[in-house]
MMTF fields as JSON, N, C-alpha, C and O atoms, coordinates in Angstrom:
{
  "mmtfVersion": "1.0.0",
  "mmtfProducer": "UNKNOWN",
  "numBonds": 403,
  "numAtoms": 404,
  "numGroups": 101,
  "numChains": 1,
  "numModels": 1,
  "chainsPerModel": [1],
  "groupsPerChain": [101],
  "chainIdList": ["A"],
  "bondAtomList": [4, 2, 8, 6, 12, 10, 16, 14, 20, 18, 24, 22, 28, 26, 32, 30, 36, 34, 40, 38, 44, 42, 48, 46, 52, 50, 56, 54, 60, 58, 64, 62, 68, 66, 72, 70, 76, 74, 80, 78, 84, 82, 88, 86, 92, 90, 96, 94, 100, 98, 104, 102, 108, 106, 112, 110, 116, 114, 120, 118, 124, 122, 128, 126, 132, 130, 136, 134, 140, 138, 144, 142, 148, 146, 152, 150, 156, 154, 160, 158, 164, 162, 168, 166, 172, 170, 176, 174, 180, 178, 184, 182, 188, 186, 192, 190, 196, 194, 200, 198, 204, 202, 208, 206, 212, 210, 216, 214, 220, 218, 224, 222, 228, 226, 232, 230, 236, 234, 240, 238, 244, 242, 248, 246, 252, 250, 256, 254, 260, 258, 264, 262, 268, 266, 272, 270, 276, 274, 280, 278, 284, 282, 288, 286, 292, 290, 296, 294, 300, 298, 304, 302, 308, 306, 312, 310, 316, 314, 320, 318, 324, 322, 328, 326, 332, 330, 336, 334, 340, 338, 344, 342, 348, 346, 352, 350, 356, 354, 360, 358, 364, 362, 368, 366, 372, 370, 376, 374, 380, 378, 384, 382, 388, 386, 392, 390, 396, 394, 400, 398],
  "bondOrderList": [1, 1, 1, 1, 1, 1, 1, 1, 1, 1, 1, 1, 1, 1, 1, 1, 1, 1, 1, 1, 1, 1, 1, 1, 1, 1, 1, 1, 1, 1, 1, 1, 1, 1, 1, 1, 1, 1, 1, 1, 1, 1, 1, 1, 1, 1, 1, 1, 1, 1, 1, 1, 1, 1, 1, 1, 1, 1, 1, 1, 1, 1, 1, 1, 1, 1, 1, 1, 1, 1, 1, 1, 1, 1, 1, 1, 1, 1, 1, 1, 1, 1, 1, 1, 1, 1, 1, 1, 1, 1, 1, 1, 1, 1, 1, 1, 1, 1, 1, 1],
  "groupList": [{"groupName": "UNK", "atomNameList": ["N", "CA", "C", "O"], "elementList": ["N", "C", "C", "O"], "formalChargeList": [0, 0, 0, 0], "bondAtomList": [1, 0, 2, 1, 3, 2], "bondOrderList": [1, 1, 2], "singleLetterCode": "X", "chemCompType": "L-PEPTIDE LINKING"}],
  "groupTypeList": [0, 0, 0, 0, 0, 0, 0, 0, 0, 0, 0, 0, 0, 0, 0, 0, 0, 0, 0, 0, 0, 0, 0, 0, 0, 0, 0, 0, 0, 0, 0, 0, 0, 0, 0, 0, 0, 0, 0, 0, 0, 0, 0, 0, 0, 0, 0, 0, 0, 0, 0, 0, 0, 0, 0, 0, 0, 0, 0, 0, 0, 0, 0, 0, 0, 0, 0, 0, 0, 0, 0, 0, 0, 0, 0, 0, 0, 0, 0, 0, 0, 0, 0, 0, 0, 0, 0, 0, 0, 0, 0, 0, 0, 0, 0, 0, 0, 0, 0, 0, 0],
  "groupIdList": [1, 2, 3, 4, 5, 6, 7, 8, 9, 10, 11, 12, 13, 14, 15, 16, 17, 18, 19, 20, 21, 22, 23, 24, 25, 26, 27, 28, 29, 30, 31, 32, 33, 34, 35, 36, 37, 38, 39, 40, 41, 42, 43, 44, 45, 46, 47, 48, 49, 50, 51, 52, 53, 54, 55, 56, 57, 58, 59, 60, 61, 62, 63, 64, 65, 66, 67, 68, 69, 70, 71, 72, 73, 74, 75, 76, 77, 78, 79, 80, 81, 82, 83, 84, 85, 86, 87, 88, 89, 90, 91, 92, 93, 94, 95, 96, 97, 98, 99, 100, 101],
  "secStructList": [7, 7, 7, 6, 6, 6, 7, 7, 7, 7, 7, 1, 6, 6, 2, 2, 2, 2, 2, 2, 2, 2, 2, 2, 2, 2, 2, 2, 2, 2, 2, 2, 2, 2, 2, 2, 1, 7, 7, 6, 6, 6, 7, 7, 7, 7, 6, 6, 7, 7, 7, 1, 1, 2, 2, 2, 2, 2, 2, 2, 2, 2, 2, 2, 2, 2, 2, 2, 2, 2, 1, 1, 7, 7, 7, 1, 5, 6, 6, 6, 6, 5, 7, 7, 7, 7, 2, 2, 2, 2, 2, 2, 2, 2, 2, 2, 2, 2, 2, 2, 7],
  "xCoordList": [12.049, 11.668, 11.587, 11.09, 12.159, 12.096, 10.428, 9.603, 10.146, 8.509, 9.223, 9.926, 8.43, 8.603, 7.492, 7.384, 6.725, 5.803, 6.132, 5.53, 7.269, 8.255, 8.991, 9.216, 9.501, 10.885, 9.275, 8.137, 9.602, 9.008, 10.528, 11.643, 9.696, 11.07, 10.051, 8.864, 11.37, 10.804, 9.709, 9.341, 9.069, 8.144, 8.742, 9.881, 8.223, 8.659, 8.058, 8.536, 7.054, 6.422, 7.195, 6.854, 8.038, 8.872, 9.734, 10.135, 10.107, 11.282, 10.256, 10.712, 9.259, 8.647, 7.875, 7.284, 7.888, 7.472, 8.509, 8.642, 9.406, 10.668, 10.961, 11.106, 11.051, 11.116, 10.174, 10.51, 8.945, 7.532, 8.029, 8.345, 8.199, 8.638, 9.605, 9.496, 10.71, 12.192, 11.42, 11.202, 10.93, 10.83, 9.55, 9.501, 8.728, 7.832, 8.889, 8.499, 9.866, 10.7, 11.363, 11.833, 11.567, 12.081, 11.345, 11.701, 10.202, 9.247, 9.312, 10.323, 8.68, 8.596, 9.961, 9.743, 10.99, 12.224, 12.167, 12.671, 11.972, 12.067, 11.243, 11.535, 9.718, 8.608, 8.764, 8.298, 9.554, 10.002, 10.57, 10.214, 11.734, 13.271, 12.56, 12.805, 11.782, 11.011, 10.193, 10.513, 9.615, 8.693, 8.978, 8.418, 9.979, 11.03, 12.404, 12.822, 13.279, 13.825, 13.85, 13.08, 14.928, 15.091, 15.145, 15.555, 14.713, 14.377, 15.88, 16.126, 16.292, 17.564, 18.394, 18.757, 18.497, 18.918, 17.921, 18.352, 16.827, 16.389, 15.677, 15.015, 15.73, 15.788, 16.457, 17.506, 15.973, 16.832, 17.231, 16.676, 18.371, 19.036, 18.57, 18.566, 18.298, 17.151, 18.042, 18.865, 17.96, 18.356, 18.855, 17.886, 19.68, 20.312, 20.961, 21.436, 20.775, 21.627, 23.279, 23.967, 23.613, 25.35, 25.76, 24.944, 27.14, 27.591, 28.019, 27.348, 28.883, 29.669, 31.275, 31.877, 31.481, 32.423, 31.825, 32.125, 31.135, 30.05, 29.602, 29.411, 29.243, 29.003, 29.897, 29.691, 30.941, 32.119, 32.649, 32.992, 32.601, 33.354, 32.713, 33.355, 30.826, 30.082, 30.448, 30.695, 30.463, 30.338, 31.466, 31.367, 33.009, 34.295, 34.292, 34.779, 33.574, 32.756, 32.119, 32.816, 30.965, 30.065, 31.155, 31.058, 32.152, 32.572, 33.618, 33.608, 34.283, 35.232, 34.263, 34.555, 33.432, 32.526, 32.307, 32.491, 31.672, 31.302, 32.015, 31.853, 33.639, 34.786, 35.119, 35.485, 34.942, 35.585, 34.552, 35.054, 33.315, 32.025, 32.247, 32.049, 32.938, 33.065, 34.231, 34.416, 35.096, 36.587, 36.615, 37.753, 35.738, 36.12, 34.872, 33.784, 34.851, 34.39, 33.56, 34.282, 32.093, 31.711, 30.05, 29.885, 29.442, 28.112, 27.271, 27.42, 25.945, 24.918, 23.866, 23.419, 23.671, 23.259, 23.525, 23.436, 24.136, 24.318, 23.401, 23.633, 22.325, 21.423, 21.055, 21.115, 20.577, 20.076, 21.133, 20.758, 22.584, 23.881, 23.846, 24.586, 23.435, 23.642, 25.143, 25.263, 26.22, 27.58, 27.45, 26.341, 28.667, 29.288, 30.547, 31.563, 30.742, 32.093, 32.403, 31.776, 33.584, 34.362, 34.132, 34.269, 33.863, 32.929, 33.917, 33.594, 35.105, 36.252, 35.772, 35.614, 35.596, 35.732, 34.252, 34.103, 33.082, 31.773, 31.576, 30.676, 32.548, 32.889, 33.469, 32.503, 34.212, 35.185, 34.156, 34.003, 33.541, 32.69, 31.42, 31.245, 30.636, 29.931, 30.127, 29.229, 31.586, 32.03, 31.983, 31.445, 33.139, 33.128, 31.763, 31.464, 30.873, 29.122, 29.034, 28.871, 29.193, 28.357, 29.253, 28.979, 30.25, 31.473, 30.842, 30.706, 30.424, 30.526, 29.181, 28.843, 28.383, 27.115, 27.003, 25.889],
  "yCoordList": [9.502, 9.062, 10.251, 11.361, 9.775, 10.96, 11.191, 10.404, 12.148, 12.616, 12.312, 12.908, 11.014, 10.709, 11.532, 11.151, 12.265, 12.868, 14.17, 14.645, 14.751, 16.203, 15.584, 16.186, 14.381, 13.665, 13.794, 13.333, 14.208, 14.007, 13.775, 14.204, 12.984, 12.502, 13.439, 13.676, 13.761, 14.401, 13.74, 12.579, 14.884, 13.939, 13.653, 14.11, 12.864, 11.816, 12.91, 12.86, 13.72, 14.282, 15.027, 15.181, 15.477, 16.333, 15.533, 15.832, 14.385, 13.366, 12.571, 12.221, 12.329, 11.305, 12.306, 11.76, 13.299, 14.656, 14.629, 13.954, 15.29, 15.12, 13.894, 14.0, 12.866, 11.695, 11.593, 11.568, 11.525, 11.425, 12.222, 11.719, 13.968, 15.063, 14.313, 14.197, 13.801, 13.042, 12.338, 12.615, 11.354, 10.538, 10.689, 10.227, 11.44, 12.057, 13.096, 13.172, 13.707, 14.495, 13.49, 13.722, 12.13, 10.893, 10.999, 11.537, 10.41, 9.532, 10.929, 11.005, 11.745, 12.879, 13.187, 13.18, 13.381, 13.232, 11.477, 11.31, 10.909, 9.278, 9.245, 8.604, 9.969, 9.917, 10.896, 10.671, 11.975, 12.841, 12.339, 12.258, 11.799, 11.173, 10.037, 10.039, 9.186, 8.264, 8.913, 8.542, 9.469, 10.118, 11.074, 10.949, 12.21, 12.813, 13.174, 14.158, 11.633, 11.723, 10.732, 9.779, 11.106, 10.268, 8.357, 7.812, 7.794, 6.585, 5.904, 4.805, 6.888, 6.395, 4.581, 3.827, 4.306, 3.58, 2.292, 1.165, 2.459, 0.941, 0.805, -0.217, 1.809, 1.885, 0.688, 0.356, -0.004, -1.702, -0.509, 0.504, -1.182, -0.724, -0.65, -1.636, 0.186, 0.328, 0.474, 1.389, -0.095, 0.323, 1.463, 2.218, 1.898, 2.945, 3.829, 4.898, 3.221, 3.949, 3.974, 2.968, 4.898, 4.957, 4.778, 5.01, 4.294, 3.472, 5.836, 6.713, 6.089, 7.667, 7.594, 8.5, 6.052, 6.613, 6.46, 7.5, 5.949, 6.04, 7.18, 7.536, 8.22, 9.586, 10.153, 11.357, 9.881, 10.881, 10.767, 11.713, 9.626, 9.474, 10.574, 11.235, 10.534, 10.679, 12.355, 13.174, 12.718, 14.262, 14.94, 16.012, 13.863, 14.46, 14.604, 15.449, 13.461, 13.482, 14.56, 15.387, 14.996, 15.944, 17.802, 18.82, 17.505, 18.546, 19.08, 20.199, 18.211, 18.084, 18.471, 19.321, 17.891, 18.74, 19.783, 20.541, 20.227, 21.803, 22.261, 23.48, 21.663, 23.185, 23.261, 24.275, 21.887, 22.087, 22.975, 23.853, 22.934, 23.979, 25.19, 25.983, 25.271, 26.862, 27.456, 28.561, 27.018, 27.418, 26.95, 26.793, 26.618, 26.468, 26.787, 26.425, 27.387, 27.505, 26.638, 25.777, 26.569, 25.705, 25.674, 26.794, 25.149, 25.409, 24.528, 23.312, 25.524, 25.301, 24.458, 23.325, 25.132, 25.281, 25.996, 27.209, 24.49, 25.434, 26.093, 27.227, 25.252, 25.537, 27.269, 28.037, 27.536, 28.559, 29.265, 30.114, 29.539, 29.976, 30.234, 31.206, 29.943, 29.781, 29.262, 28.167, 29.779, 29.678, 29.16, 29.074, 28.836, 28.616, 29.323, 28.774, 30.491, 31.414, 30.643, 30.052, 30.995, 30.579, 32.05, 33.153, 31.842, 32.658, 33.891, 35.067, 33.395, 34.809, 35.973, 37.176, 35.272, 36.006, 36.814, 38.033, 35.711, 36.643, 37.903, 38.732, 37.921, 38.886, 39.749, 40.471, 40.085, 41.019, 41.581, 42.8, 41.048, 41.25, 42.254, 43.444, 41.408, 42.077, 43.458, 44.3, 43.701, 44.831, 45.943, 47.045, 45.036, 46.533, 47.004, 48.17, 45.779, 46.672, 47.726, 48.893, 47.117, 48.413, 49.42, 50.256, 49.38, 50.258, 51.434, 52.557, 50.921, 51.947, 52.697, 53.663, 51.967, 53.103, 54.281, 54.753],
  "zCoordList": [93.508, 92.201, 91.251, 91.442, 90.243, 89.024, 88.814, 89.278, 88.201, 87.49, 85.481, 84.665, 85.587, 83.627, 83.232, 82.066, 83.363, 82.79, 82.131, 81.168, 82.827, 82.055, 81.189, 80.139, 81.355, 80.448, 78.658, 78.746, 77.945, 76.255, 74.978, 74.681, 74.696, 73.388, 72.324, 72.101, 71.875, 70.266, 69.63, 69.812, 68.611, 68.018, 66.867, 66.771, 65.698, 65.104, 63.634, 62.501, 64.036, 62.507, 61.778, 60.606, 62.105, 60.923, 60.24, 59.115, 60.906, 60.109, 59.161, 58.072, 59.38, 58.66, 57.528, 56.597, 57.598, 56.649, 56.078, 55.057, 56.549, 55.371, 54.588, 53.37, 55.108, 54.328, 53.352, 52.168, 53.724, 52.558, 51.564, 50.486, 51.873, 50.823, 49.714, 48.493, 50.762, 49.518, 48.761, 47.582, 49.378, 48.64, 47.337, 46.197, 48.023, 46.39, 45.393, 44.227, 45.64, 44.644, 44.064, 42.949, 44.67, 44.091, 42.947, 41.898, 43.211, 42.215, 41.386, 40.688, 41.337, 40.621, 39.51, 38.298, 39.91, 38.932, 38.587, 37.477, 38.847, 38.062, 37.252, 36.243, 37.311, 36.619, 35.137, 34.02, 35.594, 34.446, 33.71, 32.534, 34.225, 33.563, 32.608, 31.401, 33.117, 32.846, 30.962, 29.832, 31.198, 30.64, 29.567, 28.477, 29.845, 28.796, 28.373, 27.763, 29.078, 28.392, 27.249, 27.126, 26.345, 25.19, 25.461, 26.486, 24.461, 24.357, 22.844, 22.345, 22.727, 22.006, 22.353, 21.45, 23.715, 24.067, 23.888, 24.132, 23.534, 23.435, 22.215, 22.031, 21.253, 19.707, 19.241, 19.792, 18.285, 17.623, 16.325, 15.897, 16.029, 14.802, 13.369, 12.632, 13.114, 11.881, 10.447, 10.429, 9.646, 8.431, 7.625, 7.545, 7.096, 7.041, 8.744, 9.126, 8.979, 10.59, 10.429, 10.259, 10.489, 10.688, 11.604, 12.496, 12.122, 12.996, 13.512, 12.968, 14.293, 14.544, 13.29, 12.714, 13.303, 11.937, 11.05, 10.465, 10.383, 9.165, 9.113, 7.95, 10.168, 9.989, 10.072, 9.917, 10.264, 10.41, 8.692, 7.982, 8.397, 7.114, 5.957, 5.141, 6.225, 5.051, 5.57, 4.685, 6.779, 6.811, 6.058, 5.46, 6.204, 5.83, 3.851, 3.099, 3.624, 2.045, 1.909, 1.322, 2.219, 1.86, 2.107, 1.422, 3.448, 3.514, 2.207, 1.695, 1.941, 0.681, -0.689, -1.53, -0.682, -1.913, -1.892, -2.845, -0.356, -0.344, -0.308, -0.372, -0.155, -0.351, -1.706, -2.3, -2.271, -3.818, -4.52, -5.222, -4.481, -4.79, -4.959, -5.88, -3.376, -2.744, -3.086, -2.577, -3.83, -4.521, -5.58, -6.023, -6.261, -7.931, -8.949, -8.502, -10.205, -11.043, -12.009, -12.512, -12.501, -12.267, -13.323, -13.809, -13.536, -14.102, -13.603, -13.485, -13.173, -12.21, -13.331, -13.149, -14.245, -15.539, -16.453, -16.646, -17.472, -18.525, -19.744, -20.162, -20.274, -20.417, -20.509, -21.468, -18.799, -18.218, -18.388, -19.197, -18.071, -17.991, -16.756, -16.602, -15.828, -14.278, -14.287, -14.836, -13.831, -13.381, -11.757, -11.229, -11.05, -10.013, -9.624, -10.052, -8.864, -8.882, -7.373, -6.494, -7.641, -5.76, -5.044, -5.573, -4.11, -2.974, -2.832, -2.667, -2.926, -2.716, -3.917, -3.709, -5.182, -6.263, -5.896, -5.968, -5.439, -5.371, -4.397, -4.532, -3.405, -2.442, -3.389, -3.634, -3.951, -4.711, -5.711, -5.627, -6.486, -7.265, -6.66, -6.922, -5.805, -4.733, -4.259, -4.26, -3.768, -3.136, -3.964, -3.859, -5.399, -6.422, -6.931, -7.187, -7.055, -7.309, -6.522, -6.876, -4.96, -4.043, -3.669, -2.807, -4.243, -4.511, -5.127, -4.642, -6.456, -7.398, -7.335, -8.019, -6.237, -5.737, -5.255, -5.03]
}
């Protein structure tokens, strides 16, 4: 007859440790994710909201102004005599000042 008393099966505590561990780094990243990230997705559509071409359109608008701004001549106030120069010319201008320092 065999001796079952030398025969021992593994013990069971390190697997069921590791598992507990997973599964709290589970909850722990779900609880974060949960918690900070963004809530964008269940936001209802609010008034004034742009669709991505509605912002694409208004950005390609606003960009076209700021170049026509930024290349043409112009009054800020006239009043005050506040001008608008195109940015090339204010570089040139600029330079020959600190030129002539």
């Amino acid at each position: 007859m065999s001796d079952s008393s030398q025969f021992s099966f593994p013990h069971r505590t390190p697997v069921f440790t590791t598992v507990i561990v997973l599964v709290c780094f589970a909850l722990f990243g779900w609880l974060a994710l949960k918690i900070y990230a963004p809530h964008a997705y269940t936001v209802d559509k609010i008034e004034g909201v742009r669709t991505p071409a509605e912002r694409q359109a208004l950005f390609m608008e606003h960009h076209a102004k700021d170049q026509a701004e930024a290349t043409t001549y112009g009054w800020v106030d006239q009043k005050a005599g506040v001008a608008r120069i195109p940015v090339e010319e204010a570089i040139k201008l600029t330079a020959r000042e600190h030129a002539k320092k």
